[in-house]
N, CA, C and O atoms as a Tinker XYZ file with bonds, in Angstrom:
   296  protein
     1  N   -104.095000   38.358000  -91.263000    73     2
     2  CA  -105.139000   37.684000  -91.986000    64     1     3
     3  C   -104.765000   36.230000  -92.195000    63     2     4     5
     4  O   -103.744000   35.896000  -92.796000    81     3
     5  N   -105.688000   35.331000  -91.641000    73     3     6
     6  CA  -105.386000   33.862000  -92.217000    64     5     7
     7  C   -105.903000   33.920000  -93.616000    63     6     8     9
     8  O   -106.933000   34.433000  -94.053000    81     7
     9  N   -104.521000   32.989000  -94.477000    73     7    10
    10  CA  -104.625000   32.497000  -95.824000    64     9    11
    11  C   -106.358000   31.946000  -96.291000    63    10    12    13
    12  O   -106.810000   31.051000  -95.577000    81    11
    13  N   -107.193000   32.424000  -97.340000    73    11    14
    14  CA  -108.390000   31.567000  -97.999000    64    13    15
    15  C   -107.872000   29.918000  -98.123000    63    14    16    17
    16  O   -106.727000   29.601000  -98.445000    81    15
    17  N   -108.837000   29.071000  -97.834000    73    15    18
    18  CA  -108.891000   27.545000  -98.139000    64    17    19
    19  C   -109.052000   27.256000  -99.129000    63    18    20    21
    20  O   -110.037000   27.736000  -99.691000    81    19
    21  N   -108.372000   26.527000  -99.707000    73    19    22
    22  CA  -108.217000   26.571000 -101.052000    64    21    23
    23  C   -109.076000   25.195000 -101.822000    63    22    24    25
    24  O   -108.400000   24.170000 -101.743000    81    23
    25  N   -109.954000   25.068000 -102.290000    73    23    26
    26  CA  -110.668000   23.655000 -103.280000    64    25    27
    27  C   -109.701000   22.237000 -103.252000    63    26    28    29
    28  O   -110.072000   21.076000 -103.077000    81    27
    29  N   -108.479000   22.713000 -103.462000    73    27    30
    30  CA  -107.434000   21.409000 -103.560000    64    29    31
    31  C   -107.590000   20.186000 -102.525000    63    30    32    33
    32  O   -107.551000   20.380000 -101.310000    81    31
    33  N   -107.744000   19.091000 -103.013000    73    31    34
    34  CA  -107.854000   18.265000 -101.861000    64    33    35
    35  C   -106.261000   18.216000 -101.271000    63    34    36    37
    36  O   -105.265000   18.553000 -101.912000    81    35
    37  N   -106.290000   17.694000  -99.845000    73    35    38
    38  CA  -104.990000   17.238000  -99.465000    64    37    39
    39  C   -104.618000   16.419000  -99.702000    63    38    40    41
    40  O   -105.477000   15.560000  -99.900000    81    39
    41  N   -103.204000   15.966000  -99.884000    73    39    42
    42  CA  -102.139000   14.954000 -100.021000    64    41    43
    43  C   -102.818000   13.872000  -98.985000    63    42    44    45
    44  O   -103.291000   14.137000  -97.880000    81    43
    45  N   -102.738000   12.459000  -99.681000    73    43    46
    46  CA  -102.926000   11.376000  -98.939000    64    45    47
    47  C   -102.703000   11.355000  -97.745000    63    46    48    49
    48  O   -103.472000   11.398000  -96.785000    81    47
    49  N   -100.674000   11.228000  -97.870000    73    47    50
    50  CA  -100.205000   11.264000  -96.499000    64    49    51
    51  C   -100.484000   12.512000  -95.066000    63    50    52    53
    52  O   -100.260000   12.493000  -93.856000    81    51
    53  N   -100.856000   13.129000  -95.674000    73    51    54
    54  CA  -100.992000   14.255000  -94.838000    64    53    55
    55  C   -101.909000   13.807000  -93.488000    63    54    56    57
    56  O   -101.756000   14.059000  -92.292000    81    55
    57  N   -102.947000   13.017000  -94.233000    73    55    58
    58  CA  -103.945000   12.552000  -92.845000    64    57    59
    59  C   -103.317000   11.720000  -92.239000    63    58    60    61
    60  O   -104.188000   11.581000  -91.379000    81    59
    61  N   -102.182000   10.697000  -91.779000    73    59    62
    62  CA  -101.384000   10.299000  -91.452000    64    61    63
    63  C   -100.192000   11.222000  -90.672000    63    62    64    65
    64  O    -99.102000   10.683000  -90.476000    81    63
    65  N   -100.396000   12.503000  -90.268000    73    63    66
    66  CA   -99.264000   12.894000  -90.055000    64    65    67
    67  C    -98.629000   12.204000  -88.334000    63    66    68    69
    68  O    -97.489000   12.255000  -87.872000    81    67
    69  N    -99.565000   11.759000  -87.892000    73    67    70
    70  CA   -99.497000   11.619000  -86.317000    64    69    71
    71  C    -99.189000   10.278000  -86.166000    63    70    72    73
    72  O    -99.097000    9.851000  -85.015000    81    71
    73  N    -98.979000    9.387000  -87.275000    73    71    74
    74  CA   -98.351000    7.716000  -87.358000    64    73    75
    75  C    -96.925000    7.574000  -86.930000    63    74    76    77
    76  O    -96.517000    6.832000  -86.036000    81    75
    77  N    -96.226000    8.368000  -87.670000    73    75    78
    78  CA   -94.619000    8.085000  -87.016000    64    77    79
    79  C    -94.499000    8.813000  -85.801000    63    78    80    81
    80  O    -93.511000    8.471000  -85.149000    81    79
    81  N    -95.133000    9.632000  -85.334000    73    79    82
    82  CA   -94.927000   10.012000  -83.424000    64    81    83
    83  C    -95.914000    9.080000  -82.556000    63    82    84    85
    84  O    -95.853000    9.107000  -81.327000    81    83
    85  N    -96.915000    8.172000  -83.309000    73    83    86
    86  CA   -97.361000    6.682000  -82.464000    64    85    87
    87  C    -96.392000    5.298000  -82.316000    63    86    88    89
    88  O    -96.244000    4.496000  -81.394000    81    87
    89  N    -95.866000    5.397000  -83.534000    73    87    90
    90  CA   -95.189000    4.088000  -84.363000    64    89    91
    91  C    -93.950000    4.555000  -83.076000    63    90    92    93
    92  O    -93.887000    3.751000  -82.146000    81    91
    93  N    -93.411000    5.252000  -83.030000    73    91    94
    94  CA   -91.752000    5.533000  -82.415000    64    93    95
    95  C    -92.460000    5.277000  -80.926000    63    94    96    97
    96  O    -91.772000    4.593000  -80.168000    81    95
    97  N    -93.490000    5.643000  -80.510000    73    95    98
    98  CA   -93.693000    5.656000  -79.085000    64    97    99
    99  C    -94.598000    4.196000  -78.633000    63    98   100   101
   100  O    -94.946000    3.851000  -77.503000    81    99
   101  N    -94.757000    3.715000  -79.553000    73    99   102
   102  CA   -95.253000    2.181000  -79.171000    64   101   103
   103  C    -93.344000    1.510000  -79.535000    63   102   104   105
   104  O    -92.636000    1.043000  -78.643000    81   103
   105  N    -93.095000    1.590000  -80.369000    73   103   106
   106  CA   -91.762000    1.175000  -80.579000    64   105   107
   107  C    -90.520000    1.453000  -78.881000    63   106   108   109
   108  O    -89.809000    0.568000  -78.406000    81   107
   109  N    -90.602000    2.448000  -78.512000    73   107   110
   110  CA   -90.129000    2.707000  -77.524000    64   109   111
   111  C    -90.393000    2.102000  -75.916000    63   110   112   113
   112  O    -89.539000    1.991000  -75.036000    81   111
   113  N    -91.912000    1.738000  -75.831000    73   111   114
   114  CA   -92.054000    1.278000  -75.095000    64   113   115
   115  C    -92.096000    0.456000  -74.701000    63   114   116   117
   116  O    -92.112000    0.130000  -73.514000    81   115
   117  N    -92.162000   -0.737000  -76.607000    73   115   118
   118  CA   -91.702000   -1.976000  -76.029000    64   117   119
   119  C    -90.090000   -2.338000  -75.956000    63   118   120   121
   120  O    -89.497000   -3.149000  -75.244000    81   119
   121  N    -89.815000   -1.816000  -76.535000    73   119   122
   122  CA   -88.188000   -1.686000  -76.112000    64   121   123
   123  C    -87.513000   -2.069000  -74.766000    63   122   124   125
   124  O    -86.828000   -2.963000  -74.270000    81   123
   125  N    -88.239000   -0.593000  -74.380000    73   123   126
   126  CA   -87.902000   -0.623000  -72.298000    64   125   127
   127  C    -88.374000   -1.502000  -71.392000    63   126   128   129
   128  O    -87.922000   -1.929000  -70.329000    81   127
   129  N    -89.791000   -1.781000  -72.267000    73   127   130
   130  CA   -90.307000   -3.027000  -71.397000    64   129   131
   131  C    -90.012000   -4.626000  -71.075000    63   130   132   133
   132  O    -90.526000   -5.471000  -70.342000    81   131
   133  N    -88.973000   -4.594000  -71.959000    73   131   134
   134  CA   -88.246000   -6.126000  -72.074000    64   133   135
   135  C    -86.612000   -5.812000  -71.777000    63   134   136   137
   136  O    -85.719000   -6.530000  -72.226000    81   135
   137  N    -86.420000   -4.848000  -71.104000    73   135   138
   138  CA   -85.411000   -4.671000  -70.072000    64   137   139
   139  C    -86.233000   -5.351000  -68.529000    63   138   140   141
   140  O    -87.327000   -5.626000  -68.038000    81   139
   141  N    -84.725000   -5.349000  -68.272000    73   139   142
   142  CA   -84.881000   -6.463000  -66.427000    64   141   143
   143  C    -84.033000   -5.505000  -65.592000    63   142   144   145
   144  O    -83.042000   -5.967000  -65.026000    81   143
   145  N    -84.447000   -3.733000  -65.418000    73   143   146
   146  CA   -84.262000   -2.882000  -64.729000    64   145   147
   147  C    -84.880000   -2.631000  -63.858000    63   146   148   149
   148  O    -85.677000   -3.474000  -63.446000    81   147
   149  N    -84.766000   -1.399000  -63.237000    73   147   150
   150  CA   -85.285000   -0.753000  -62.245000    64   149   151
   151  C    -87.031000   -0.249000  -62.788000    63   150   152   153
   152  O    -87.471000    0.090000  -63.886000    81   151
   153  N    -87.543000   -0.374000  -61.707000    73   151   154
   154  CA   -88.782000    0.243000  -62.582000    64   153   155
   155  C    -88.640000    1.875000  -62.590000    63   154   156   157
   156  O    -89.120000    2.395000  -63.598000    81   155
   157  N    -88.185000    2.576000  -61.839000    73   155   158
   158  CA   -88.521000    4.323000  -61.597000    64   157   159
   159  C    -86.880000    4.197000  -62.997000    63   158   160   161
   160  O    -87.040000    4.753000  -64.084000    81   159
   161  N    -85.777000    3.589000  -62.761000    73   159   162
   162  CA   -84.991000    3.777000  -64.035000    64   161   163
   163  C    -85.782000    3.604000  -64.924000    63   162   164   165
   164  O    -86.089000    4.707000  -65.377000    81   163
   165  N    -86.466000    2.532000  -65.607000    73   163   166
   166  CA   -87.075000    2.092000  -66.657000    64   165   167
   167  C    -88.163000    3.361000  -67.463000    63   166   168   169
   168  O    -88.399000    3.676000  -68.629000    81   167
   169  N    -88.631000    3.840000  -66.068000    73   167   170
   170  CA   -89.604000    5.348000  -66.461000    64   169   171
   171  C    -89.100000    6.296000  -67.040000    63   170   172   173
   172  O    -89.510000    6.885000  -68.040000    81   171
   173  N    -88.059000    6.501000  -66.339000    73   171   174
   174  CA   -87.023000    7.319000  -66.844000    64   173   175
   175  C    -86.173000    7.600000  -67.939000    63   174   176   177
   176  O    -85.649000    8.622000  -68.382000    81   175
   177  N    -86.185000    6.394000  -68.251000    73   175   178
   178  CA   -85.454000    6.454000  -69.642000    64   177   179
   179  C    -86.636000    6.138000  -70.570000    63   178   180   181
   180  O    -86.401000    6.244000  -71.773000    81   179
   181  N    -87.499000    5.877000  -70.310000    73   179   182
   182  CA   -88.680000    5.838000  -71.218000    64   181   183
   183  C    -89.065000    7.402000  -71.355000    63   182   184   185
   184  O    -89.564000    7.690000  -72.443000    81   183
   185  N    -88.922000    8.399000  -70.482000    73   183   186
   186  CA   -89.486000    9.524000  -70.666000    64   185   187
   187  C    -88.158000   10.211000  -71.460000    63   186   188   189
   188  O    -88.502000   10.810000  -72.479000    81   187
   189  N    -86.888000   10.233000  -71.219000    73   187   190
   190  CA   -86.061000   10.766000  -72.120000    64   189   191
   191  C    -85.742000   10.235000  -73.673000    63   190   192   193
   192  O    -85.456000   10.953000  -74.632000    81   191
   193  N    -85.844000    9.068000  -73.662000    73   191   194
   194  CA   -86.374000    9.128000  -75.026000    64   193   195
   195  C    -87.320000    9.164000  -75.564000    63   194   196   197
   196  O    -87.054000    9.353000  -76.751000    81   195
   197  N    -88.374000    9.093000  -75.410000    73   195   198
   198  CA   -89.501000    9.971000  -75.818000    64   197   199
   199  C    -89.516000   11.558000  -76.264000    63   198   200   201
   200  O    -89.778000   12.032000  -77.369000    81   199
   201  N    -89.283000   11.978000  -75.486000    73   199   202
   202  CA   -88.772000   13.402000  -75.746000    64   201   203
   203  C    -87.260000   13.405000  -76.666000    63   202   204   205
   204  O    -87.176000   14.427000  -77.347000    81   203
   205  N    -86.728000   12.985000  -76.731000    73   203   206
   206  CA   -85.239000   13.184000  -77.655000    64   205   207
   207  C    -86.203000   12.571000  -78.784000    63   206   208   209
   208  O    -86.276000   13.261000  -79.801000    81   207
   209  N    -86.842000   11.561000  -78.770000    73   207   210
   210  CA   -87.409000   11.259000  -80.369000    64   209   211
   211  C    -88.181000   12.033000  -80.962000    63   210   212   213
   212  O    -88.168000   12.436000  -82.125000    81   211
   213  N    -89.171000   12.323000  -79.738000    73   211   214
   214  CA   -89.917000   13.640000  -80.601000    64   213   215
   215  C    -89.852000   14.443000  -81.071000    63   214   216   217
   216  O    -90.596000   14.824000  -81.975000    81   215
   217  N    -88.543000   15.216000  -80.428000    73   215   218
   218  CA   -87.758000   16.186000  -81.216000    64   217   219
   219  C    -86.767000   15.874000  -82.460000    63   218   220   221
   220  O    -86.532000   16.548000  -83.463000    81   219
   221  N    -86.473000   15.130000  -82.214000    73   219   222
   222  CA   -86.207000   14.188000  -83.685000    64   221   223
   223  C    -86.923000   14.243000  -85.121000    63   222   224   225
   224  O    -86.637000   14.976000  -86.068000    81   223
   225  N    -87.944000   13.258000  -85.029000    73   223   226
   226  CA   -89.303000   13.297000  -85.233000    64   225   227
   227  C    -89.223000   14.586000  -85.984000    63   226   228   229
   228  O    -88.711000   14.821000  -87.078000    81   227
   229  N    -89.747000   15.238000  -85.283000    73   227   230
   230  CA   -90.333000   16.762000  -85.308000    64   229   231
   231  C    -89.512000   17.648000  -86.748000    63   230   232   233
   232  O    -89.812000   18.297000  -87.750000    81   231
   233  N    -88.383000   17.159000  -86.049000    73   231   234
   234  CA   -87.556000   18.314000  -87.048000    64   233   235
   235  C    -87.286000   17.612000  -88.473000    63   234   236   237
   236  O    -87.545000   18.247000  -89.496000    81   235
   237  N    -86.860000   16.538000  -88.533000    73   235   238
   238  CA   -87.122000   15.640000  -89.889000    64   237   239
   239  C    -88.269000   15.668000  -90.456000    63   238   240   241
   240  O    -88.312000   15.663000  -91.686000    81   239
   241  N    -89.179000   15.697000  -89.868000    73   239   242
   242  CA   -90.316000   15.697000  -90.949000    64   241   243
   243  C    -90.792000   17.256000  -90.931000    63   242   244   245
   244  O    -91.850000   17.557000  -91.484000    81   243
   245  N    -90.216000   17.962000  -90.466000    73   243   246
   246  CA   -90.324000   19.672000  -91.100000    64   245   247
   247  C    -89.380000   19.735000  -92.251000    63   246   248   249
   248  O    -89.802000   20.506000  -93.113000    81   247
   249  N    -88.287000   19.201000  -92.538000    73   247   250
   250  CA   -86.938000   19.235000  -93.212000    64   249   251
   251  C    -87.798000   18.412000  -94.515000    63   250   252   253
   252  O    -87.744000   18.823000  -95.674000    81   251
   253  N    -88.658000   17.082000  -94.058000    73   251   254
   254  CA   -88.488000   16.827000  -95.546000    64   253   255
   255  C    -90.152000   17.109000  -96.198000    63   254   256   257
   256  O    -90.389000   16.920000  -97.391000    81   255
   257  N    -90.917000   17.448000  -95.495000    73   255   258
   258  CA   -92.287000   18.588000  -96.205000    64   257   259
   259  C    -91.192000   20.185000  -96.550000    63   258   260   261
   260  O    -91.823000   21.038000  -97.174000    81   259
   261  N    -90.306000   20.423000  -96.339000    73   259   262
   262  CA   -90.056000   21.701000  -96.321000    64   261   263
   263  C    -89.600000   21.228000  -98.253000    63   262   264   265
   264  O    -90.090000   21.576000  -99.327000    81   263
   265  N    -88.446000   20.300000  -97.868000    73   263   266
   266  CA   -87.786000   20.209000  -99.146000    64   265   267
   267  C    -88.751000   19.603000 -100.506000    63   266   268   269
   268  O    -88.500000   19.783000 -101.698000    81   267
   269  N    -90.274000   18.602000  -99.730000    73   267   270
   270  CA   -91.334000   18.437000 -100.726000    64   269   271
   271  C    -92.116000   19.395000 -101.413000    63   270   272   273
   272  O    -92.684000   19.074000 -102.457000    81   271
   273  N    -92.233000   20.806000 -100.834000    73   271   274
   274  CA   -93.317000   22.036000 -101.285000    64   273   275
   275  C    -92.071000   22.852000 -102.094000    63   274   276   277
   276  O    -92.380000   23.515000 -103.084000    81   275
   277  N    -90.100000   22.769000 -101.485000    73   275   278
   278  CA   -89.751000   23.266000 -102.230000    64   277   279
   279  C    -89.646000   22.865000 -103.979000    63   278   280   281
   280  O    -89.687000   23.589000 -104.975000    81   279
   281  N    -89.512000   21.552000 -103.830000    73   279   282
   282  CA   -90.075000   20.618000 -105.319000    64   281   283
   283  C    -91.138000   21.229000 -105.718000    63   282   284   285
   284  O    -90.883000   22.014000 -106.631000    81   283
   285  N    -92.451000   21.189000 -105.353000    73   283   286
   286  CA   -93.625000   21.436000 -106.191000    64   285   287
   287  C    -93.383000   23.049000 -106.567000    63   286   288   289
   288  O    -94.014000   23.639000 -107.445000    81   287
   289  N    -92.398000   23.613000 -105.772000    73   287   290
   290  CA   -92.913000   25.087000 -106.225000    64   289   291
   291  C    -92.331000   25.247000 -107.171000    63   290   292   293
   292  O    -92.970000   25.944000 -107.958000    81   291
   293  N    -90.806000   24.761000 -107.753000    73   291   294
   294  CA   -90.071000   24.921000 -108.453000    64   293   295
   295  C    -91.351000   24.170000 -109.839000    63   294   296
   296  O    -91.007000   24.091000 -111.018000    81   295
């Protein structure tokens, strides 16, 4: 059974959740792009960090909503 929706509005930030996985990937790309490399290197390392950040990313901001709902519950 999915959980009832509850009246509560959401947290501000919440509609924002998809800003710091834009912010890191515009950040990233200008990064690589003001390297004087290879271009298929330059792709390349643009695609591995991308992915290492996202997973980054990802898990930090599960860690600190995890440790914010553990606050409110207490």
């Amino acid at each position: 059974m999915t959980p009832a929706k509850t009246d509560q509005p959401r947290p501000f930030w919440s509609r924002f959740r998809f800003l710091p996985y834009s912010a890191l990937g515009i950040l990233i790309f200008y990064f690589n792009s003001t390297w004087d490399v290879n271009f298929f290197v330059r792709g390349y390392l643009t695609l591995l960090e991308v992915q290492t950040a996202i997973i980054l990313l990802y898990f930090l901001m599960a860690r600190l909503s995890k440790s914010q709902n553990h606050k409110i519950d207490l």
